[in-house]
C-alpha positions, 0 to 999 in steps of 0.5 A: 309399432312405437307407442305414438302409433298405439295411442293413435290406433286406441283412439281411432278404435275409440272413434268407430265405436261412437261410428257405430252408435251413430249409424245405428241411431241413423239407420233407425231414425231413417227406418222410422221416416221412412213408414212413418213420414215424421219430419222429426226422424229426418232430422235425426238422420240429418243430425246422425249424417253430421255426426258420422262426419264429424266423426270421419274428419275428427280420425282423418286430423288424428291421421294427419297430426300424428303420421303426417305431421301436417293438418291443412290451415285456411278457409279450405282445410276441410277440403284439403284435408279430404284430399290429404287422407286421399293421397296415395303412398309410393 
């Protein structure tokens, strides 16, 4: 492994983390609404599924960039993007 391919490992460790935080915070949020009916933790769970992702697509342009030197352009890219990190290596 060569040091571009380390600093995207770092980063990507650096992503799960705040992935963790976030579905902790969506977990309890839902948990929360879910006894309670509070529209406030739908929110939260809401705003939690955004972030986790954000966060998702935040790796899969790391992913792109780095290894496949080629991160989609246009109106579609964050659907090409998906389609990109789904692609199966020969």
């Amino acid at each position: 492994m060569n040091i571009k391919h380390n600093v995207l490992i770092g980063r990507i460790r650096n992503d799960f983390s705040e992935i963790k935080i976030i579905i902790d915070r969506l977990i309890n949020a839902w948990e929360h609404a879910s006894r309670t009916g509070d529209e406030l933790y739908i929110d939260s769970v809401a705003l939690n599924l955004h972030s986790f992702y954000t966060a998702l697509e935040r790796i899969f342009e790391l992913i792109a960039i780095s290894i496949d030197r080629e991160k989609p352009q246009g109106e579609y890219w964050h659907l090409e993007l998906l389609r990109q990190m789904s692609t199966k290596l020969i």
